[in-house]
FIROBA-956086 format. One line per field, with one value per residue: z, x, y of N, C-alpha, C in turn. Coordinates in nm, 3 decimals. Layout:
! FIROBA-956086
n.c3 = Z ...
n.c1 = X ...
n.c2 = Y ...
ca.c3 = Z ...
ca.c1 = X ...
ca.c2 = Y ...
c.c3 = Z ...
c.c1 = X ...
c.c2 = Y ...
This chain:
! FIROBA-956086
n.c3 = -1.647 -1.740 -1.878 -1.691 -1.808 -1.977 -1.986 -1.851 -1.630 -1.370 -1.072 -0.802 -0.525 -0.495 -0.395 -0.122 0.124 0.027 -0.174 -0.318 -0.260 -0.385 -0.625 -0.672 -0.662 -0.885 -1.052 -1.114 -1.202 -1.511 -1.562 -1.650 -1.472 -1.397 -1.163 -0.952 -0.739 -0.409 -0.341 -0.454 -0.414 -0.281 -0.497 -0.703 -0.557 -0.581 -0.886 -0.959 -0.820 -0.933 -1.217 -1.549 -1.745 -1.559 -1.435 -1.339 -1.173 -1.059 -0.874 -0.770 -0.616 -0.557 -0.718 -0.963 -1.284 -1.223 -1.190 -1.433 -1.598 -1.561 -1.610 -1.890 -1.974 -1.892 -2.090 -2.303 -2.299 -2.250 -2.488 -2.367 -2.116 -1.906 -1.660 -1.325 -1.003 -0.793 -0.492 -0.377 -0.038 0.297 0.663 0.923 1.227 1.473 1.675 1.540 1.645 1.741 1.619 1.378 1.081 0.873 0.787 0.854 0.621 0.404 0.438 0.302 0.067 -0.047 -0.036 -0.110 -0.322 -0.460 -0.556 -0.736 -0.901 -1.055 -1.139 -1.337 -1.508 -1.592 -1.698 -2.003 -2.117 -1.999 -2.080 -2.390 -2.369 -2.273 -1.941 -1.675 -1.305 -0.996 -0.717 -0.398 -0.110 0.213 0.529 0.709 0.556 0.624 0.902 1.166 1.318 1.564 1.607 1.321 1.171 0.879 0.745 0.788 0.603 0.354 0.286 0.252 0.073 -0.172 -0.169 -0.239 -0.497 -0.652 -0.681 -0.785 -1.049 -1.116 -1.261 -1.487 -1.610 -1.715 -1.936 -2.170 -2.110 -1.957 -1.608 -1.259 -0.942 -0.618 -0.280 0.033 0.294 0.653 0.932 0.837 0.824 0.733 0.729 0.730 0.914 1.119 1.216 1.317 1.536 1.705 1.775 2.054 2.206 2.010 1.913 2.125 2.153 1.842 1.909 2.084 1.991 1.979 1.825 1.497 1.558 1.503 1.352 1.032 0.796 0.613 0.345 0.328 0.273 0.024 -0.188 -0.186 -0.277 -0.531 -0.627 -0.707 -0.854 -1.083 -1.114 -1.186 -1.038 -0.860 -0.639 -0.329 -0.066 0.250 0.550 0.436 0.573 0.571 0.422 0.452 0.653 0.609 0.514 0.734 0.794 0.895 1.189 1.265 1.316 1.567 1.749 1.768 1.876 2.141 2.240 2.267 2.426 2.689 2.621 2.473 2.576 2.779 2.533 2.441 2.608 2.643 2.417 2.329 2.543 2.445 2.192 2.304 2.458 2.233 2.039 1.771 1.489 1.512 1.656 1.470 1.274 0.947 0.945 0.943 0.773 0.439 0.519 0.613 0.379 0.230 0.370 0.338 0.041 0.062 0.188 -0.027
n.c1 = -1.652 -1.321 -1.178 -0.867 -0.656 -0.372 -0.340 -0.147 -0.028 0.076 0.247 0.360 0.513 0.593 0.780 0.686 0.441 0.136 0.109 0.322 0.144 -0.074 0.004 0.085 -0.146 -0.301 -0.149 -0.256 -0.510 -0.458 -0.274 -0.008 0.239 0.423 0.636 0.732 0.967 1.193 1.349 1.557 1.618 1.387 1.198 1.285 1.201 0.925 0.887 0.949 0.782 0.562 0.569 0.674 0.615 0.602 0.825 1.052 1.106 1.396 1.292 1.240 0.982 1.010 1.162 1.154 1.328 1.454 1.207 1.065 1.255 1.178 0.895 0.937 1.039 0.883 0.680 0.810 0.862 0.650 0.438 0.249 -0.001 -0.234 -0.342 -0.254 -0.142 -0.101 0.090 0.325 0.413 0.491 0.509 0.522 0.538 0.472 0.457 0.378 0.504 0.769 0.868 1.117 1.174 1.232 1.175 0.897 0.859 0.938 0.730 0.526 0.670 0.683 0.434 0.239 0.315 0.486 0.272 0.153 0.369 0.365 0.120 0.113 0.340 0.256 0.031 0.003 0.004 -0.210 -0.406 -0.382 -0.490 -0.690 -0.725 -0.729 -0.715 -0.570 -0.546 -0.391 -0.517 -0.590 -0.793 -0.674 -0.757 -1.006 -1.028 -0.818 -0.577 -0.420 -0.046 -0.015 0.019 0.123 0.107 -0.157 -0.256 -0.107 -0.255 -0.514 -0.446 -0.456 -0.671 -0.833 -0.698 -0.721 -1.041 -1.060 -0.879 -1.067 -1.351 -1.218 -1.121 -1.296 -1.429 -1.233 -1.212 -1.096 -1.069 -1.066 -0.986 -0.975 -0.846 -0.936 -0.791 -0.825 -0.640 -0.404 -0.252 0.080 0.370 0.453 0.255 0.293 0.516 0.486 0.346 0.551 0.654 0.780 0.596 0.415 0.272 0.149 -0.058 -0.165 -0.284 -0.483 -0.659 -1.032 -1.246 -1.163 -0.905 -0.836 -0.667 -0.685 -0.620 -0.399 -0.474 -0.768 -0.738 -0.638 -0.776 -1.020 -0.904 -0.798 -1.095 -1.153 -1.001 -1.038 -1.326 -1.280 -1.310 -1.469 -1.452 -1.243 -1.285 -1.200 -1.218 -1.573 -1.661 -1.596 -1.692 -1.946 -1.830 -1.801 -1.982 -2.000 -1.822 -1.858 -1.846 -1.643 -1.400 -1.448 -1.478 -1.293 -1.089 -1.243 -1.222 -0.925 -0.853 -0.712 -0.583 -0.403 -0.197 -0.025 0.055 0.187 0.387 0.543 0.676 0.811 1.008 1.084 1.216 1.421 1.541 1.634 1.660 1.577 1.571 1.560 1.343 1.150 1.161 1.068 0.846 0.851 1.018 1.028 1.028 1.278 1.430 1.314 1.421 1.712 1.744 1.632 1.898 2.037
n.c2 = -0.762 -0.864 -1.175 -1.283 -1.471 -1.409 -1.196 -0.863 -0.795 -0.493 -0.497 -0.289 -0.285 -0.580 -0.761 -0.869 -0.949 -0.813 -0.770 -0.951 -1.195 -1.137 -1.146 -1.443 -1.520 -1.429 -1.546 -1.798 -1.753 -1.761 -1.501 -1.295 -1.178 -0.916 -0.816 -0.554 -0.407 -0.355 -0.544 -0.758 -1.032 -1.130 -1.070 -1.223 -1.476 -1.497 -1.442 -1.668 -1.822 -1.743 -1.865 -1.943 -1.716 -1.471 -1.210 -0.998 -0.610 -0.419 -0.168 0.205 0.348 0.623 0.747 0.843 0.790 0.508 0.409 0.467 0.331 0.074 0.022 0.100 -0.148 -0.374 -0.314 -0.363 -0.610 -0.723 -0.581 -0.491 -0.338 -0.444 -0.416 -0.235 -0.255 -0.036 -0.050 -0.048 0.053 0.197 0.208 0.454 0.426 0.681 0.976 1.322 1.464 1.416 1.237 1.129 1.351 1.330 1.042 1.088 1.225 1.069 0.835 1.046 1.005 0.763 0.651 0.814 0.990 0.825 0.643 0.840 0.847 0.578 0.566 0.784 0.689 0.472 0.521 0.611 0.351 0.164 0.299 0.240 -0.042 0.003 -0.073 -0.144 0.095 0.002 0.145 0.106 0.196 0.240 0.141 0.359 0.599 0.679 0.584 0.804 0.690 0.838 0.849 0.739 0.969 1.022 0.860 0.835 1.018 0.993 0.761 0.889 1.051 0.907 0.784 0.992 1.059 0.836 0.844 1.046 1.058 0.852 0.901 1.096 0.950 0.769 0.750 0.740 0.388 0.354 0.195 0.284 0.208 0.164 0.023 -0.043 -0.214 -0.326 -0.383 -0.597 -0.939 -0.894 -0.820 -0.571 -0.494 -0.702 -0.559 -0.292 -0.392 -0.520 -0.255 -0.079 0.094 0.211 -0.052 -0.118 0.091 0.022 -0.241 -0.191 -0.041 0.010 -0.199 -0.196 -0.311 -0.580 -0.793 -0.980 -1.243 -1.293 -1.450 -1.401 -1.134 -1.152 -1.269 -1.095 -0.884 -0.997 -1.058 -0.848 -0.732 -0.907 -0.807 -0.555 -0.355 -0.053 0.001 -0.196 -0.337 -0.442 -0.541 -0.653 -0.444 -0.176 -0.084 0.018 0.196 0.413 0.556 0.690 0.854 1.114 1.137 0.993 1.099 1.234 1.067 0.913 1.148 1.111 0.864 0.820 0.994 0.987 0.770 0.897 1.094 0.930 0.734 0.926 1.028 0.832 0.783 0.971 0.887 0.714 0.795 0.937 0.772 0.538 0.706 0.915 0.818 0.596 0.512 0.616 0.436 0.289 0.008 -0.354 -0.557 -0.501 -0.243 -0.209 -0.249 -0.028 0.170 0.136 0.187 0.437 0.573 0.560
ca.c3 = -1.609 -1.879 -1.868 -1.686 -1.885 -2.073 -1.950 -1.803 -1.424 -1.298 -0.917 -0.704 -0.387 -0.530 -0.290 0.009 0.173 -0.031 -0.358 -0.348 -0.260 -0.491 -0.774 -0.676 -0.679 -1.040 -1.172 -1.108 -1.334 -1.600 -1.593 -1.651 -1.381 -1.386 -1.016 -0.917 -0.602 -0.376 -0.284 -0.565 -0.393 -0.277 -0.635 -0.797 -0.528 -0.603 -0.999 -0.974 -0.760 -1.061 -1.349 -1.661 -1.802 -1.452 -1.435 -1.182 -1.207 -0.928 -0.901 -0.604 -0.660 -0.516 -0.865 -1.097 -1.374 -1.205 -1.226 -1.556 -1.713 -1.531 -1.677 -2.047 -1.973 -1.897 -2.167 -2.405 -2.305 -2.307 -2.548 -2.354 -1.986 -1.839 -1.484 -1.244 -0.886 -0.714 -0.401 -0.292 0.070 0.392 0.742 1.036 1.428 1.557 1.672 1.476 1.725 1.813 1.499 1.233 1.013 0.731 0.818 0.799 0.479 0.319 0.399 0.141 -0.066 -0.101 -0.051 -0.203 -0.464 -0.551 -0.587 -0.851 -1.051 -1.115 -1.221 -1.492 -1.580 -1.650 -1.788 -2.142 -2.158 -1.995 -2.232 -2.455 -2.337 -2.184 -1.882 -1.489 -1.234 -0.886 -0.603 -0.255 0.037 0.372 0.631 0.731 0.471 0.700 1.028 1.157 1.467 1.642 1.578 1.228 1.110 0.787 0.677 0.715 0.501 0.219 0.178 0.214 -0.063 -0.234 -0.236 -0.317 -0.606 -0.725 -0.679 -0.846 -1.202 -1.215 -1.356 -1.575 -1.744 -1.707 -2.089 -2.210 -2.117 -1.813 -1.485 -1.151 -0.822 -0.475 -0.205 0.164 0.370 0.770 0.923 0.766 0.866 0.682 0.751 0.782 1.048 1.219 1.212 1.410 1.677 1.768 1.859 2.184 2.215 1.912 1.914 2.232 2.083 1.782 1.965 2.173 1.939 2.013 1.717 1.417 1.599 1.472 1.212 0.913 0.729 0.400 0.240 0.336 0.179 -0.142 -0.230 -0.207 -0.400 -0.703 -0.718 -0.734 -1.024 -1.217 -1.169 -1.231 -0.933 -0.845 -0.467 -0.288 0.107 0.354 0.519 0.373 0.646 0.531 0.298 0.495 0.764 0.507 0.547 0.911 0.790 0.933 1.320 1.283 1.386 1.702 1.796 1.779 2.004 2.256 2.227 2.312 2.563 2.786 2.572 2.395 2.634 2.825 2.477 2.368 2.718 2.586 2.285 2.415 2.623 2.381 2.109 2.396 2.485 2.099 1.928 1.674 1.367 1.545 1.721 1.408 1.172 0.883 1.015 0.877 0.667 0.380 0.568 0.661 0.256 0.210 0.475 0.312 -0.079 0.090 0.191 -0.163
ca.c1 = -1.540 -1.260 -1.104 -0.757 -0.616 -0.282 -0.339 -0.046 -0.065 0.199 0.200 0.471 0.551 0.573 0.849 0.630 0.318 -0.013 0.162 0.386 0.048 -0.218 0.047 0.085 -0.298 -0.317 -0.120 -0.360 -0.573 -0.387 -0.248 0.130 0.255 0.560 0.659 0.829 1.024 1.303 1.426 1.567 1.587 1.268 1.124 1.305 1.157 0.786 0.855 0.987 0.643 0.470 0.563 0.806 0.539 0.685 0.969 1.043 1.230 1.416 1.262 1.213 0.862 1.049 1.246 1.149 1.416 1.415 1.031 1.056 1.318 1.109 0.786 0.944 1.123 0.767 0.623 0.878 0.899 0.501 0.356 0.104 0.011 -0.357 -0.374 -0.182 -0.221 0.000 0.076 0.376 0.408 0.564 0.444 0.644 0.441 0.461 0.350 0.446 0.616 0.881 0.933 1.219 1.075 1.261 1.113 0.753 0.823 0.976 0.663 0.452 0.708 0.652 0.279 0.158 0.356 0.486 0.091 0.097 0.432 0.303 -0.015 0.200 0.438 0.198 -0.134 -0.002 -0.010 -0.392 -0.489 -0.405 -0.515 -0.887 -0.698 -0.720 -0.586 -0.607 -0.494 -0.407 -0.527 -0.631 -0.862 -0.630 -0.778 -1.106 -1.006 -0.715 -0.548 -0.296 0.057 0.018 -0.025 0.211 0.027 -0.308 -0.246 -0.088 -0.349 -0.625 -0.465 -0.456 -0.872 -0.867 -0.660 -0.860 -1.156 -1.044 -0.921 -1.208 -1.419 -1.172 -1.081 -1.387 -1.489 -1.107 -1.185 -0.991 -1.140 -0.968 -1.063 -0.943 -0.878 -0.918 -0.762 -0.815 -0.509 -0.377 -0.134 0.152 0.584 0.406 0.145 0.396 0.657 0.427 0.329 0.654 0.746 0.757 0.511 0.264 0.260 0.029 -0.152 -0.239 -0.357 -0.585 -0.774 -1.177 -1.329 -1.093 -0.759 -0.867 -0.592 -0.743 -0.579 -0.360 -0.520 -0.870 -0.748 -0.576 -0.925 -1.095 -0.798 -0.827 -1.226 -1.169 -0.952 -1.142 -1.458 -1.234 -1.418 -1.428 -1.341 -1.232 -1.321 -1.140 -1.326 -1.640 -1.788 -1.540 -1.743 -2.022 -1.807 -1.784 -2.100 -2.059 -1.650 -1.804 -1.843 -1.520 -1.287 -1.522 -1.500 -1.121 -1.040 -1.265 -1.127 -0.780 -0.794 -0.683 -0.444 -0.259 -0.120 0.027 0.134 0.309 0.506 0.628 0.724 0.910 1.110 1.173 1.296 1.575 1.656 1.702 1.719 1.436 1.576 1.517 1.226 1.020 1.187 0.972 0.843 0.888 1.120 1.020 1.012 1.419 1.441 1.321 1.532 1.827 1.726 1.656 2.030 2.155
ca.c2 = -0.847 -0.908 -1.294 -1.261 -1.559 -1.342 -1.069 -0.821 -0.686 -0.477 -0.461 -0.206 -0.373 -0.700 -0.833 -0.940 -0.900 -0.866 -0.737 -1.099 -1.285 -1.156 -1.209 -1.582 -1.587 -1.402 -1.639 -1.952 -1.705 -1.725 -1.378 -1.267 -1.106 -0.810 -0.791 -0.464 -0.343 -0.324 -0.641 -0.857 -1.177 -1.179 -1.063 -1.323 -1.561 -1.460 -1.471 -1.784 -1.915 -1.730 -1.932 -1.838 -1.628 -1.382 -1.137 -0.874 -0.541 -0.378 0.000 0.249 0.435 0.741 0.691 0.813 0.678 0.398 0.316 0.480 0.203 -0.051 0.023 0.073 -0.264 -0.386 -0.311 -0.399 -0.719 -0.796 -0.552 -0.452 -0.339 -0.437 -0.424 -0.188 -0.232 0.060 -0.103 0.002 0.155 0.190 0.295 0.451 0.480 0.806 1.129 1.392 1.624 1.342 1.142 1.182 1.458 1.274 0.961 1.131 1.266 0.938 0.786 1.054 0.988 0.668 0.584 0.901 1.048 0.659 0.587 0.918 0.844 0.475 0.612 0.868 0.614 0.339 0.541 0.531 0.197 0.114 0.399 0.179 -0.126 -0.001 -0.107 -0.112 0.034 0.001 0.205 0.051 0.296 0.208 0.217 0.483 0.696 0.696 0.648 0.821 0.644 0.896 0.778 0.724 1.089 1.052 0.715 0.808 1.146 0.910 0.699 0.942 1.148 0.734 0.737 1.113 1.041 0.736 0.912 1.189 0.934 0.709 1.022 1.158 0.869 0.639 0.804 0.635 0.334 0.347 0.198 0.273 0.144 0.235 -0.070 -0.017 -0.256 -0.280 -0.432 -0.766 -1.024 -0.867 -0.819 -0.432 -0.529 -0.738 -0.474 -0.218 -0.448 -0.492 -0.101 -0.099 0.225 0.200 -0.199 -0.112 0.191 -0.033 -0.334 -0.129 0.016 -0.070 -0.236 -0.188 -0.377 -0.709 -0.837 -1.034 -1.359 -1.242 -1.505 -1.319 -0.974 -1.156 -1.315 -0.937 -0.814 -1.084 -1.067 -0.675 -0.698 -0.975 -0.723 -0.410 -0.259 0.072 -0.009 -0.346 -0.333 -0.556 -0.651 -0.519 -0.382 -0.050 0.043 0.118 0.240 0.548 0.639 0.775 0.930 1.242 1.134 0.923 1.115 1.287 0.935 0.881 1.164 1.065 0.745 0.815 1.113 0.905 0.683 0.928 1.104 0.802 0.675 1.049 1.052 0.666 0.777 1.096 0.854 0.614 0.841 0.987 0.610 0.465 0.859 0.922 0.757 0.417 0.473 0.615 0.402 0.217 -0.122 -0.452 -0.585 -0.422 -0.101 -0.155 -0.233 0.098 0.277 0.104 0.253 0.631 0.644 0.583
c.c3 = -1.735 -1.799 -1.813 -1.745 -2.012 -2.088 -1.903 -1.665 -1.368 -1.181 -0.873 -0.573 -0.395 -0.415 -0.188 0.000 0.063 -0.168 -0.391 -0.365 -0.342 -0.634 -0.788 -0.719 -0.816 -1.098 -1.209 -1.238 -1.458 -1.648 -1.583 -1.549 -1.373 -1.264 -0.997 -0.783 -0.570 -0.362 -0.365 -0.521 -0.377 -0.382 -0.697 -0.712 -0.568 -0.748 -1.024 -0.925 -0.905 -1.187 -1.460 -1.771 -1.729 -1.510 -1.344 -1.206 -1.066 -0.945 -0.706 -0.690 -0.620 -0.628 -0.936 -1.215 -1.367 -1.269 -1.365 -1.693 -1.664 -1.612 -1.813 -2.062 -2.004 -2.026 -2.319 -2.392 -2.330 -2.403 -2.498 -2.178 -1.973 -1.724 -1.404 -1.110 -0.785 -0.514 -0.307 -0.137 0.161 0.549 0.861 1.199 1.449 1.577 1.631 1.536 1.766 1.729 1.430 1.166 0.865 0.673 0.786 0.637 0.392 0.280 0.287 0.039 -0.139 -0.130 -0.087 -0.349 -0.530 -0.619 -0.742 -0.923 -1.082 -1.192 -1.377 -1.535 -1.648 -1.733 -1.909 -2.208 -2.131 -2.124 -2.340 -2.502 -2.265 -2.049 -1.752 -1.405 -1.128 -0.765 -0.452 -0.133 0.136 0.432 0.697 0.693 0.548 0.831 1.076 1.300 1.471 1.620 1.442 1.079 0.921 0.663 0.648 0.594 0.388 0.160 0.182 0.079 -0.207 -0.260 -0.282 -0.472 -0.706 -0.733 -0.757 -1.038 -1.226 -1.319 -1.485 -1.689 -1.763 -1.926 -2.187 -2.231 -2.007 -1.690 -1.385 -1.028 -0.738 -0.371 -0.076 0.238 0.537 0.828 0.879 0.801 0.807 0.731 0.836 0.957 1.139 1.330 1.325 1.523 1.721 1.828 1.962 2.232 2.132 1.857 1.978 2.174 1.947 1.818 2.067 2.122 1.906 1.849 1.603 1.462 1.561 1.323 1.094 0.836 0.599 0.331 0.198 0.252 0.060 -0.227 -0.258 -0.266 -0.529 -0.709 -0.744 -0.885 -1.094 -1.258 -1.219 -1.147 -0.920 -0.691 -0.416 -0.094 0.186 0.487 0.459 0.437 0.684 0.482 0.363 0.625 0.717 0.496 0.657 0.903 0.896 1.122 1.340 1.391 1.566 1.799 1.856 1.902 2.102 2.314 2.293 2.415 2.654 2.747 2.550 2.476 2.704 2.712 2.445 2.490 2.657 2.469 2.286 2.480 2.512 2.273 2.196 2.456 2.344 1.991 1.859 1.550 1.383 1.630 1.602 1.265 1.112 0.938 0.916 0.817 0.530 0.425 0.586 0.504 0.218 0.242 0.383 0.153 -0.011 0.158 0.109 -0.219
c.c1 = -1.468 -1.213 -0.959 -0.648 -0.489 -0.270 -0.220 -0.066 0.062 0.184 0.356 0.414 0.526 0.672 0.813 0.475 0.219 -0.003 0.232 0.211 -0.024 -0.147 0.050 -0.060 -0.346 -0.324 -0.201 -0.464 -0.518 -0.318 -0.096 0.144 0.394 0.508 0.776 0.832 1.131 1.407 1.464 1.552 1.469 1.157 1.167 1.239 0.986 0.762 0.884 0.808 0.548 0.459 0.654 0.742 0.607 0.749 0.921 1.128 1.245 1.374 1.222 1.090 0.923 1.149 1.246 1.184 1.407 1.281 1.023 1.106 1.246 0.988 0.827 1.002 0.973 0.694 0.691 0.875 0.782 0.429 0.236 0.085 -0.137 -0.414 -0.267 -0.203 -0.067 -0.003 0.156 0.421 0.482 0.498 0.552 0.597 0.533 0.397 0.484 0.541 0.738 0.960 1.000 1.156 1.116 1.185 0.904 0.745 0.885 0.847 0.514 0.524 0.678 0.537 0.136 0.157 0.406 0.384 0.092 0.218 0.425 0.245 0.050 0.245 0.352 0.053 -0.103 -0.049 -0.146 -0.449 -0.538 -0.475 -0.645 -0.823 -0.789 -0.653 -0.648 -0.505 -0.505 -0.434 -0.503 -0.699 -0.812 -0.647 -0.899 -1.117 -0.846 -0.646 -0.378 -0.187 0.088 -0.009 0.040 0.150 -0.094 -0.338 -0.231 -0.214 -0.473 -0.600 -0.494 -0.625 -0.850 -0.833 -0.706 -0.989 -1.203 -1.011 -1.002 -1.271 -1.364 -1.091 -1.192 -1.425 -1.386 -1.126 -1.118 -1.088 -1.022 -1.100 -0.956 -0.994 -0.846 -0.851 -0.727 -0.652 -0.445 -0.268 -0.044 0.298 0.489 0.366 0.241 0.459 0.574 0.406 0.470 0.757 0.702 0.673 0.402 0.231 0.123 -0.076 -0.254 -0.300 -0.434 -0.705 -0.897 -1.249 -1.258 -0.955 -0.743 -0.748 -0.639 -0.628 -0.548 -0.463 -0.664 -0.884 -0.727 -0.701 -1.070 -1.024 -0.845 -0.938 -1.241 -1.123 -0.992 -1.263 -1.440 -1.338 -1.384 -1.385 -1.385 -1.213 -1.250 -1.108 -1.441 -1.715 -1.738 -1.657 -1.870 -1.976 -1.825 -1.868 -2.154 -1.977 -1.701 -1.763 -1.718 -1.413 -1.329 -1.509 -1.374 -1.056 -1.135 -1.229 -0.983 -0.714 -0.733 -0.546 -0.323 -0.178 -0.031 0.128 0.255 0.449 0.586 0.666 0.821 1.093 1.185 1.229 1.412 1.631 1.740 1.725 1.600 1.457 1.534 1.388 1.122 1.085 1.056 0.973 0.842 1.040 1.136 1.007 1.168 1.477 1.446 1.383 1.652 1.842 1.712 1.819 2.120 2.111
c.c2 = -0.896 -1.048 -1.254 -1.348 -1.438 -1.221 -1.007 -0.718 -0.695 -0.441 -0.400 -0.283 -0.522 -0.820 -0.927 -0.905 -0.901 -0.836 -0.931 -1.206 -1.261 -1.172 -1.339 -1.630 -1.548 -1.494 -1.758 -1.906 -1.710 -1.564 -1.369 -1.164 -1.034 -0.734 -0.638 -0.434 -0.359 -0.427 -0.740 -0.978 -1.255 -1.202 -1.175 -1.456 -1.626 -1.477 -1.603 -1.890 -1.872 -1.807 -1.858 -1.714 -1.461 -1.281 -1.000 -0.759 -0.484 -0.229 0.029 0.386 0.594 0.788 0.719 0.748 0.609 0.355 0.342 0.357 0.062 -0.068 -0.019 -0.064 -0.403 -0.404 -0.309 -0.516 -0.814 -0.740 -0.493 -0.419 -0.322 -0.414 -0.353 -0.183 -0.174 0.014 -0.062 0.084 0.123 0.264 0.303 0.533 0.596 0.910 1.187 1.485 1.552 1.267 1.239 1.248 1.370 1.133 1.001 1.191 1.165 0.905 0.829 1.016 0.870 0.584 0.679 0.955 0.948 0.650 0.684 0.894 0.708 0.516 0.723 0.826 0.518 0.366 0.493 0.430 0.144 0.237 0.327 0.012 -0.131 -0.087 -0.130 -0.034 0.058 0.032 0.147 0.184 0.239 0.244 0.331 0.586 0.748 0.709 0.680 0.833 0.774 0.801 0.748 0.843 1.086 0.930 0.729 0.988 1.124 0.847 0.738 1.045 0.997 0.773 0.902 1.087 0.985 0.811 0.998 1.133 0.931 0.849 1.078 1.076 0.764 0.671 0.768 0.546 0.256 0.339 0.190 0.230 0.171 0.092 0.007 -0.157 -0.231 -0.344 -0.630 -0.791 -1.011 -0.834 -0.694 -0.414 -0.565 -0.606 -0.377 -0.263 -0.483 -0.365 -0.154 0.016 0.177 0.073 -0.209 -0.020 0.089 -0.123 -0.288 -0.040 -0.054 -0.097 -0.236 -0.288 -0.485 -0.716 -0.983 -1.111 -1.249 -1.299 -1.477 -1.206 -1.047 -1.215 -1.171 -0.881 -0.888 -1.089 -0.926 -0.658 -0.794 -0.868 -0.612 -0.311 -0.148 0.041 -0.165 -0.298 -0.494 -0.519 -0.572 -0.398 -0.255 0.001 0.096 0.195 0.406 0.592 0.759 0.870 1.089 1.265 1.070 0.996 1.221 1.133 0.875 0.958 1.163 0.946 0.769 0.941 1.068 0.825 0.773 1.008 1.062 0.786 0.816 1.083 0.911 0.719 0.924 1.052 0.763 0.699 0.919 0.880 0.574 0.611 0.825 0.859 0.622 0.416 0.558 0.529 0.280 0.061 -0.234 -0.465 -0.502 -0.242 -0.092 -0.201 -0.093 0.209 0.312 0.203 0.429 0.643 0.597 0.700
């Protein structure tokens, strides 16, 4: 465990949700916090709760350049980069035979291949710094609920990826870690329960459907990165869910023989009531942020 007292932790998806919160909770650590993402107002609202130590840049992980002049901005301005926690993402309910195809491929863009040009843009710098970094997945990486085919592909390539680091840089200096999160009280979370199709699909799922207190995950986030863990479970009772990954998904479709057909005729109808751009569009707030940046 290094002291976080002046330290530098750059978090993607700093705007809202559990990127905005576990920076507010950094800061109590004494740690400097460079907020990146889409939404300036909200970033400047979040560096402002941080303290003048703060500052936020506007970048789109799908960006390269962008994230590129953010990072070097970053690290011109502190000298130094310790902590990365690739957070960024976006999720958008559907089945794949009905949803926007563009829409399914936004969301690797942004919560897979985001996750890997962080990780290129910002190694340098832990290189140099015997850093951190830490990859956000999801229980989606383990179990994989129908409807969210495009999400749970992202953040199972997210633990592959981590998985695939820690080893090859642990001999650097470089520790990575890989968080699961089940579903948390987030804009995100919200945003799904309100489709009118996979609102129901997600709140019906037996044993996993349970939504968990932010302030629950941001407390398993910040003792992850004080310990520089290799993986942060929320809740923990992920990590041994990973023990069984291989019956999981024998489990899922017996589980939903019944549902998903019901839900794929609802979701049939509703993309020929509202058209498919609005019925698989990204949820939350930060999800119609992101919409708004893919049609510049």
């Amino acid at each position: 465990m290094r002291p976080l007292p002046g330290q530098v932790v750059l978090i993607t998806g700093a705007s809202r949700g559990i990127g905005a919160a576990v920076a507010r909770k950094l800061t109590q650590d004494g740690a400097k916090l460079a907020l990146v993402g889409l939404e300036p107002d909200e970033l400047r609202k979040v560096a402002e709760d941080c303290g003048p130590d703060a500052g936020w840049w506007e970048a789109d992980v799908t960006d390269t350049d962008s994230l590129r002049t953010a990072v070097e901005a970053i690290a011109e301005r502190y000298g130094r980069i310790d902590v990365v926690m690739a957070n960024a993402g976006i999720a958008a309910p559907g089945f794949s035979r009905s949803m926007d195809p563009k829409v399914w491929e936004r969301v690797l863009d942004v919560d897979l291949i985001g996750v890997w040009r962080t990780v290129h843009l910002t190694l340098p710098y832990l290189l140099e710094s015997k850093g951190y970094l830490l990859l956000v997945s999801s229980l989606a990486a383990i179990v994989h609920i129908p409807g969210l085919a495009s999400y749970n592909v992202s953040k199972a390539g997210v633990e592959a990826m981590g998985d695939t680091l820690r080893p090859e840089l642990k001999h650097l200096g470089v520790r990575v870690g890989v968080a699961h999160m089940t579903f948390v009280d987030t804009d995100m979370v919200r945003g799904v329960d309100t489709h009118p199709v996979f609102g129901k699909v997600r709140t019906g799922i037996p044993g996993v459907s349970k939504t968990y207190s932010l302030e629950f995950a941001v407390g398993k986030f910040v003792e992850g990165i004080r310990k520089r863990s290799r993986t942060v479970h929320v809740p923990g009772w992920i990590g041994a869910l990973k023990v069984f990954r291989w019956v999981i998904p024998h489990v899922i479709e017996a589980g939903s023989r019944f549902s998903v057909p019901k839900a794929d005729a609802a979701a049939l109808a509703d993309v020929q009531s509202r058209g498919a751009e609005a019925s698989s569009r990204p949820s939350g707030a930060g999800g119609l942020a992101d919409a708004a940046a893919a049609q510049k």
